[in-house]
SESE-315162 format. One record per residue (C-alpha): x, y, z. Coordinates in nm, 2 decimals, padded with zeros to 4 digits. Each point is the difference from the previous one (the first is absolute). Example, Ala and Ser with C-alpha at 12.3 -4.5 7.8 and 13.67 -1.06 7.14 Angstrom:
2
+--------+--------+--------+
!      u !      v !      w !
+--------+--------+--------+
!  01.23 ! -00.45 !  00.78 !
!  00.14 !  00.34 ! -00.07 !
+--------+--------+--------+
//
This chain:
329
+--------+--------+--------+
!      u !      v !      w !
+--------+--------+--------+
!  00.00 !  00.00 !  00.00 !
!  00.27 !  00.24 !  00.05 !
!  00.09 ! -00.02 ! -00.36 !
! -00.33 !  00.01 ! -00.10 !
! -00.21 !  00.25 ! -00.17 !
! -00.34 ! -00.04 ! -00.11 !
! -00.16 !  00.19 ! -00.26 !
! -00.39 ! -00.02 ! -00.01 !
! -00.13 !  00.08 ! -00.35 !
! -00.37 !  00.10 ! -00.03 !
! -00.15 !  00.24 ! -00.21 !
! -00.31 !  00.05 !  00.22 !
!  00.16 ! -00.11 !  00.35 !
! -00.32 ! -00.18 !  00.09 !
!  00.02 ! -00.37 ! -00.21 !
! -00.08 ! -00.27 !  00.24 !
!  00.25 ! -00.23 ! -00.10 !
!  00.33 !  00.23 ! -00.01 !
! -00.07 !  00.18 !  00.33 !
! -00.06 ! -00.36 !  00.18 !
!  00.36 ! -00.07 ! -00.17 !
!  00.12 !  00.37 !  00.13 !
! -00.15 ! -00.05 !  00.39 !
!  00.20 ! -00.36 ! -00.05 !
!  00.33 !  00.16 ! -00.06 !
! -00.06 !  00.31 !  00.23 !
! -00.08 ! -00.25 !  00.31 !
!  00.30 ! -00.23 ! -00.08 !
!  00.23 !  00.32 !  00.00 !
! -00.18 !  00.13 !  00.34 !
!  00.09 ! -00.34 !  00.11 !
!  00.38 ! -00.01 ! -00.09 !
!  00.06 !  00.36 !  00.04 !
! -00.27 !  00.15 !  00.21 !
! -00.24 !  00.31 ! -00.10 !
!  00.27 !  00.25 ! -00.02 !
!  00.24 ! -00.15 ! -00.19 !
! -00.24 ! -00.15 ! -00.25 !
! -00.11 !  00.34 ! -00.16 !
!  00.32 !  00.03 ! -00.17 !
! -00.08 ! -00.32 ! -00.16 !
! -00.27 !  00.08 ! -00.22 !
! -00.11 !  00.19 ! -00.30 !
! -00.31 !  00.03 ! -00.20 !
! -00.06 !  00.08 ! -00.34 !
! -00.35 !  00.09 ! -00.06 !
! -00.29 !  00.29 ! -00.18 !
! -00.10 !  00.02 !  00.31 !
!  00.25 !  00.13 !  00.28 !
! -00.25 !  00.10 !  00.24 !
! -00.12 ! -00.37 !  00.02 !
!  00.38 ! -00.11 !  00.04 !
!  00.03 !  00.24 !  00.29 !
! -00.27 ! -00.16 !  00.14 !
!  00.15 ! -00.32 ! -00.01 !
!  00.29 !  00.16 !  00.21 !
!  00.28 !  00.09 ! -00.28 !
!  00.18 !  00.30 !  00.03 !
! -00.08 !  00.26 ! -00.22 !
!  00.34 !  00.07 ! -00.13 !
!  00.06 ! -00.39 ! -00.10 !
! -00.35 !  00.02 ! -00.22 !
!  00.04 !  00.02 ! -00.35 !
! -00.29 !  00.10 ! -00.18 !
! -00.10 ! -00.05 ! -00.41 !
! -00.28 !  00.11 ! -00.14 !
! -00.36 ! -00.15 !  00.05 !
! -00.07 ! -00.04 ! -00.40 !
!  00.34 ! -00.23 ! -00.03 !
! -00.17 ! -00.32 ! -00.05 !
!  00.17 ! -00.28 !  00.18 !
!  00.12 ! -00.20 ! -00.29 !
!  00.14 !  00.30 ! -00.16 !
!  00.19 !  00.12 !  00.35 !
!  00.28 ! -00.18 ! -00.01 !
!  00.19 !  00.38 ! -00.14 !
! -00.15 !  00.16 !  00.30 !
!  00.12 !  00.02 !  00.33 !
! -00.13 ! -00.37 !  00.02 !
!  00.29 ! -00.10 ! -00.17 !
!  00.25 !  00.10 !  00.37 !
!  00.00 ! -00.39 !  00.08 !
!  00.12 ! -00.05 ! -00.35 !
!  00.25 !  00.32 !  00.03 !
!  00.14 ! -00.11 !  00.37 !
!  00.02 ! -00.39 ! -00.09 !
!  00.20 !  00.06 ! -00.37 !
!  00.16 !  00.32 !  00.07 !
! -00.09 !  00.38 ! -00.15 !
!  00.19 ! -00.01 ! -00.34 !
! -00.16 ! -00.36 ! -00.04 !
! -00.37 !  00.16 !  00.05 !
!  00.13 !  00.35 ! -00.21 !
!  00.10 ! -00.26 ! -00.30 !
! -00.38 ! -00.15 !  00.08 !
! -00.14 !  00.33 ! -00.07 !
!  00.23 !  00.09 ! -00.28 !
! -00.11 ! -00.29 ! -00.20 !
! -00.40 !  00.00 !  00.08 !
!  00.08 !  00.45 ! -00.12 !
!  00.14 ! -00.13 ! -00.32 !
! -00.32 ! -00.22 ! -00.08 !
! -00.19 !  00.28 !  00.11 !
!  00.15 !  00.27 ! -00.25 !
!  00.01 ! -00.29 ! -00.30 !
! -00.38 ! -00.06 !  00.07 !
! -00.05 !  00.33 ! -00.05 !
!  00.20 !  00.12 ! -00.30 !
!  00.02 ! -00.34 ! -00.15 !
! -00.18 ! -00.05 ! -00.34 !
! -00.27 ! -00.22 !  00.04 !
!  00.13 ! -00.30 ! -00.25 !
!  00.31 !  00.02 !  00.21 !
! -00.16 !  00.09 !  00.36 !
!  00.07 ! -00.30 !  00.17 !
! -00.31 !  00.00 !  00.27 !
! -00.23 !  00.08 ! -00.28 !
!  00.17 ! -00.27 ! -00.19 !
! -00.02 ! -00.29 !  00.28 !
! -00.39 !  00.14 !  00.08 !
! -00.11 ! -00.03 ! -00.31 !
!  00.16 ! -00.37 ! -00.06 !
! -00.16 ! -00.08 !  00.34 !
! -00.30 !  00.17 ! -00.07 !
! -00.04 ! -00.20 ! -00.33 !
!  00.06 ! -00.32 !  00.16 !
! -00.28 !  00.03 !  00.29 !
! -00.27 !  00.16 ! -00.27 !
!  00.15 ! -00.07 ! -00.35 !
!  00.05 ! -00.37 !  00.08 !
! -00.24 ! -00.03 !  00.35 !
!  00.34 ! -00.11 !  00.20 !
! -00.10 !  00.02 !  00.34 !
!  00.32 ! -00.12 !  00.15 !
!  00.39 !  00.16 ! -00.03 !
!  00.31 ! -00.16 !  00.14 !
!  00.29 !  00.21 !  00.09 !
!  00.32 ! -00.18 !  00.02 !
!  00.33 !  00.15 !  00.11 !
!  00.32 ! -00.17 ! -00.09 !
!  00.19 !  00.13 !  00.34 !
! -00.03 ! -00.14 !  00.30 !
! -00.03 !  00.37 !  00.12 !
! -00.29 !  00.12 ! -00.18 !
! -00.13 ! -00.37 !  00.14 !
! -00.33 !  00.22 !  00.18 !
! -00.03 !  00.25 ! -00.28 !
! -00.32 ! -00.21 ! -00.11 !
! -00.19 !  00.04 !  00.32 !
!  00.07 !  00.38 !  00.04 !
! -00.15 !  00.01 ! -00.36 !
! -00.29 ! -00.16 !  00.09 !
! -00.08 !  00.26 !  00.27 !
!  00.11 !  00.27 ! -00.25 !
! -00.22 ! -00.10 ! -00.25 !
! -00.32 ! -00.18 !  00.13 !
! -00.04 !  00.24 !  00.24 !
!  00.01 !  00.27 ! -00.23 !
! -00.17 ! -00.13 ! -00.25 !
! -00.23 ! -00.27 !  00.12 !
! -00.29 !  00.20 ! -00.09 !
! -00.40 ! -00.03 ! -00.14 !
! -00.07 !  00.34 ! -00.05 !
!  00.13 !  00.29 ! -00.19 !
!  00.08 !  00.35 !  00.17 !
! -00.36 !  00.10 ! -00.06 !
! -00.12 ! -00.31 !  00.18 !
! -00.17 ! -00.17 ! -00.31 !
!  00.08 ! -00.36 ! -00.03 !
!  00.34 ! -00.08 ! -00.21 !
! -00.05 ! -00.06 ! -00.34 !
!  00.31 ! -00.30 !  00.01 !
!  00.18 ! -00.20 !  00.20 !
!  00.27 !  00.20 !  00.19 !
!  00.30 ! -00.12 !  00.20 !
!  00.18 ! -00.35 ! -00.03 !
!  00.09 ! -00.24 !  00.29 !
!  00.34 !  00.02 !  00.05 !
!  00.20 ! -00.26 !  00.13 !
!  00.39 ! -00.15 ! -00.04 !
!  00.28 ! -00.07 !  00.13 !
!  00.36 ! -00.07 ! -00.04 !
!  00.09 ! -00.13 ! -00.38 !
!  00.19 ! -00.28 !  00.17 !
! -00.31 ! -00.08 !  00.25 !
! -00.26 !  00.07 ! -00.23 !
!  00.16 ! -00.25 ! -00.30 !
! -00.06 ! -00.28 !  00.24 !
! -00.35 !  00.13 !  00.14 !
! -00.25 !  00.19 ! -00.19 !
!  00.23 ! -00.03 ! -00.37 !
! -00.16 ! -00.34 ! -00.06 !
! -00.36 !  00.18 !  00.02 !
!  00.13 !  00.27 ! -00.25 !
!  00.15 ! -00.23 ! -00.28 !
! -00.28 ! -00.25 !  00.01 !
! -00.29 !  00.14 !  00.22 !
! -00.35 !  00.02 ! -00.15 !
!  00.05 !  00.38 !  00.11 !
!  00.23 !  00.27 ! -00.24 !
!  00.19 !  00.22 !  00.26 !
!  00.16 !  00.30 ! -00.10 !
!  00.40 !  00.02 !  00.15 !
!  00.19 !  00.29 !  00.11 !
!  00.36 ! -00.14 ! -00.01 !
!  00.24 !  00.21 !  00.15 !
!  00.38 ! -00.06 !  00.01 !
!  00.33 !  00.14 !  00.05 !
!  00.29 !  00.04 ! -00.28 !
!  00.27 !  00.05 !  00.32 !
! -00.03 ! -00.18 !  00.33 !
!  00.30 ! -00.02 !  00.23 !
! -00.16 ! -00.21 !  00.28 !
!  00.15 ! -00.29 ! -00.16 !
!  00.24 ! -00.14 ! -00.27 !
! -00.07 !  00.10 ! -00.32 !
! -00.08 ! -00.36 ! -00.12 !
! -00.29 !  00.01 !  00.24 !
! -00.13 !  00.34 ! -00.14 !
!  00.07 ! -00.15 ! -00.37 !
! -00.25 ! -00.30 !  00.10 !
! -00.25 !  00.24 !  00.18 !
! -00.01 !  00.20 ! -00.32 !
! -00.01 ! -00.37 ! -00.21 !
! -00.31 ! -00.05 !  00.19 !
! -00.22 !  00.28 ! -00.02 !
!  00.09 !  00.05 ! -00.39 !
! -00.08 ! -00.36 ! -00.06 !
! -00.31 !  00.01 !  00.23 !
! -00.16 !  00.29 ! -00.19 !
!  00.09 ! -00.15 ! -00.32 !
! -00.17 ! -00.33 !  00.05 !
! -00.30 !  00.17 !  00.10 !
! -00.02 !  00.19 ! -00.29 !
!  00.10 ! -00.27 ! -00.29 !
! -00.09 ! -00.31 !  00.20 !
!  00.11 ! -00.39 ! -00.14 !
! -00.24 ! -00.19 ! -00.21 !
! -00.01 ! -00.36 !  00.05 !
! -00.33 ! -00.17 ! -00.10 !
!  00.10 ! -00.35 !  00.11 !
!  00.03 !  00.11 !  00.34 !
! -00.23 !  00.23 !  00.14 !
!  00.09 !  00.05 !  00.32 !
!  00.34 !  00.17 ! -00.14 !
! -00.15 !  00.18 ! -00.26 !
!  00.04 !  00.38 !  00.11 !
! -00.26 !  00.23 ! -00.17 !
!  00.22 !  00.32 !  00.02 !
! -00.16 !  00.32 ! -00.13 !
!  00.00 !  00.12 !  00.37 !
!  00.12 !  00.37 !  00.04 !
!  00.24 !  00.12 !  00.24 !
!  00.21 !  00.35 !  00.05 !
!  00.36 !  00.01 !  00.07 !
!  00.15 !  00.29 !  00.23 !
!  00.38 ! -00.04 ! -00.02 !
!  00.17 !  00.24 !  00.27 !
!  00.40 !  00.07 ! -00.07 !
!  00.07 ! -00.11 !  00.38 !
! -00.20 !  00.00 !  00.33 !
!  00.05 !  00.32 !  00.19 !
! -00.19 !  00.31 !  00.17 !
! -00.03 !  00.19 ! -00.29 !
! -00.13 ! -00.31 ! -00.25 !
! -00.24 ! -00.11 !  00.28 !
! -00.13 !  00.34 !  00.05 !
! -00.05 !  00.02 ! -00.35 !
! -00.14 ! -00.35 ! -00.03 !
! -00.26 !  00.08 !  00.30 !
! -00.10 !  00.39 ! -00.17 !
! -00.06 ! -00.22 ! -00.32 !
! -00.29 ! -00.20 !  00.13 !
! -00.08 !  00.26 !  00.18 !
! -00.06 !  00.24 ! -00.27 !
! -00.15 ! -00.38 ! -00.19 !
! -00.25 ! -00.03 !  00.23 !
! -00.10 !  00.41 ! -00.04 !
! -00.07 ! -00.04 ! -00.34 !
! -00.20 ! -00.28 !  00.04 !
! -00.25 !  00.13 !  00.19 !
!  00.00 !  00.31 ! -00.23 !
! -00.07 ! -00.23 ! -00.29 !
! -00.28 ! -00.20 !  00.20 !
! -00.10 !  00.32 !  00.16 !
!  00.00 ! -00.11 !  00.37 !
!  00.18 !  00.13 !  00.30 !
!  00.33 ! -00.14 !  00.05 !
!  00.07 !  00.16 !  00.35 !
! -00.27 ! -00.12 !  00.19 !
! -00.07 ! -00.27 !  00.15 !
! -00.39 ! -00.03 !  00.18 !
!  00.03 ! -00.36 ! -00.10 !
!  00.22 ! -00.08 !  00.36 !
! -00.28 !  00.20 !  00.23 !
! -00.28 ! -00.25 !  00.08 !
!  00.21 ! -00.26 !  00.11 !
!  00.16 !  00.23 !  00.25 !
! -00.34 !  00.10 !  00.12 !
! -00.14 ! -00.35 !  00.01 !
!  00.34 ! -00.06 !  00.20 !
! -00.03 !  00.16 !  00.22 !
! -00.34 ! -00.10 !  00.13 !
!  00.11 ! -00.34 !  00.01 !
!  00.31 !  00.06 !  00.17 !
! -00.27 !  00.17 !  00.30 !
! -00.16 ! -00.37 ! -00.02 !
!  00.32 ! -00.18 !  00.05 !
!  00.06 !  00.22 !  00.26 !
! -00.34 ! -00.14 !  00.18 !
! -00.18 !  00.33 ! -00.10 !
! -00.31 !  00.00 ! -00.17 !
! -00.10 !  00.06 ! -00.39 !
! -00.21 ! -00.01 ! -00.30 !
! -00.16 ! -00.29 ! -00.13 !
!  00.18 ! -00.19 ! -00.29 !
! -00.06 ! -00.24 ! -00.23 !
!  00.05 ! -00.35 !  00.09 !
!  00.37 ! -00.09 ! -00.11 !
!  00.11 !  00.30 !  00.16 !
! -00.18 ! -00.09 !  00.30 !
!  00.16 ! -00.29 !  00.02 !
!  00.33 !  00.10 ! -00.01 !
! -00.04 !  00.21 !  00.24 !
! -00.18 ! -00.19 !  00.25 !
!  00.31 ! -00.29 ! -00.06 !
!  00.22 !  00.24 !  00.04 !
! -00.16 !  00.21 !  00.31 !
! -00.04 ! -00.31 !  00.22 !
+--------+--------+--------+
//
């Protein structure tokens, strides 16, 4: 605990599941340190740095951001002091730098060479073009290895949508399921379901032309890999005498090549789908920075967490009921 600090991130200051988190770590550092000393061991980050006050952070170790920074899109904000503190300043600068240089070739970049237009509009064709309602992203680094799961916040959450800005119904299908992986986790998982599946899933491969993790014959056969893996899904293999290693090919797939992992490329790489997932809902005419979908399950949460508690609430229907009379005994 004495080389501790914890920083508690919440735009609001009043989500249920980060404050139990932040009285967690505040009553562990009471514990170890006592009241006193345990002040100097947090920080907040927050829209709201009256509510963080509340909580009992000092108003000098509050850093505020703005309360229309979406949470997906924070990450440049002041949110990003975990980030700054764990990889060092220049690290999070060359973070910013890249995600800037995105941001200034969205806007002055011609549109047949504006690369988030570009990748919208081939992802935008896929879901409504060719009714794909599925998109695999697969990294060939081990350090981009959760890049698919932030995407699926990124972009489900901002474009997971049924109506348009004026509220009338969409007129077509809007964002994709994302899921993915690794490239060398994925080719003996979900790669099987791509090649041969009754389903066509669009790809996002992305790889690096420079990666000094390793010896260069391991980057030569990551590289062999996901250059052969989007191949074969695009030309396939006949064989008609046996089916079951016939490959149909014709299944499309992108291929984002970065020159060498680093703050700058993933800042860029991060401001790309950001910028992605913008036009997308311009095209389909949604909101991409809300999110109302997440709010009744907090609410319904929190009743039921009063009946586990032994307290009393609403009728439900009867498998909810159930559950929660298992679960209250």
């Amino acid at each position: 605990p004495e080389e501790t600090l914890v920083v508690v991130v919440s735009k609001t200051f009043t989500t249920q599941e980060t404050l139990a988190n932040a009285r967690a770590a505040k009553a562990w550092l009471e514990a170890k340190l006592g009241a006193g000393k345990a002040d100097s061991h947090l920080a907040a980050v927050s829209a709201n740095p009256a509510e963080a006050g509340r909580f009992g952070i000092a108003e000098d170790r509050v850093f505020a951001f703005r309360d229309w920074v979406g949470g997906r899109y924070s990450v440049w904000s002041a949110v990003g002091l975990s980030c700054a503190i764990g990889l060092g300043w220049p690290a999070f600068e060359g973070l910013l730098a890249g995600a800037a240089a995105m941001d200034e070739h969205f806007e002055a970049a011609p549109l047949d060479a504006n690369m988030p237009v570009m990748l919208a509009l081939a992802h935008v064709f896929n879901r409504n073009g060719l009714d794909r309602p599925l998109r695999a992203v697969v990294p060939y680094a081990r350090r981009l290895a959760l890049f698919p799961a932030y995407l699926q916040q990124l972009e489900m959450e901002s474009n997971g949508k049924r109506v348009t800005q004026d509220g009338a119904p969409v007129a077509q299908a809007t964002a994709a399921s994302v899921f993915g992986d690794a490239g060398t986790n994925g080719q003996h998982a979900f790669f099987q379901l791509l090649h041969q599946g009754t389903d066509i899933i669009p790809v996002d491969f992305i790889a690096l032309a420079e990666d000094h993790e390793g010896p260069r014959e391991h980057r030569n056969m990551l590289l062999a890999n996901a250059i052969a893996q989007a191949e074969a899904l695009m030309i396939g293999q006949e064989n008609t005498n046996e089916p079951y290693r016939h490959f149909p090919g014709d299944r499309p797939s992108s291929f984002i090549l970065l020159e060498r992992l680093t703050p700058e490329t993933l800042g860029a790489l991060i401001a790309l789908y950001e910028h992605k997932t913008f036009v997308e809902g311009v095209l389909w005419d949604i909101d991409s920075f809300d999110q109302w979908g997440v709010e009744l399950g907090k609410v319904l949460a929190g009743r039921v967490l009063r009946e586990l508690d032994g307290g009393d609430g609403p009728a439900h229907d009867p498998s909810t009921a159930a559950l929660i009379a298992r679960l209250g005994r």
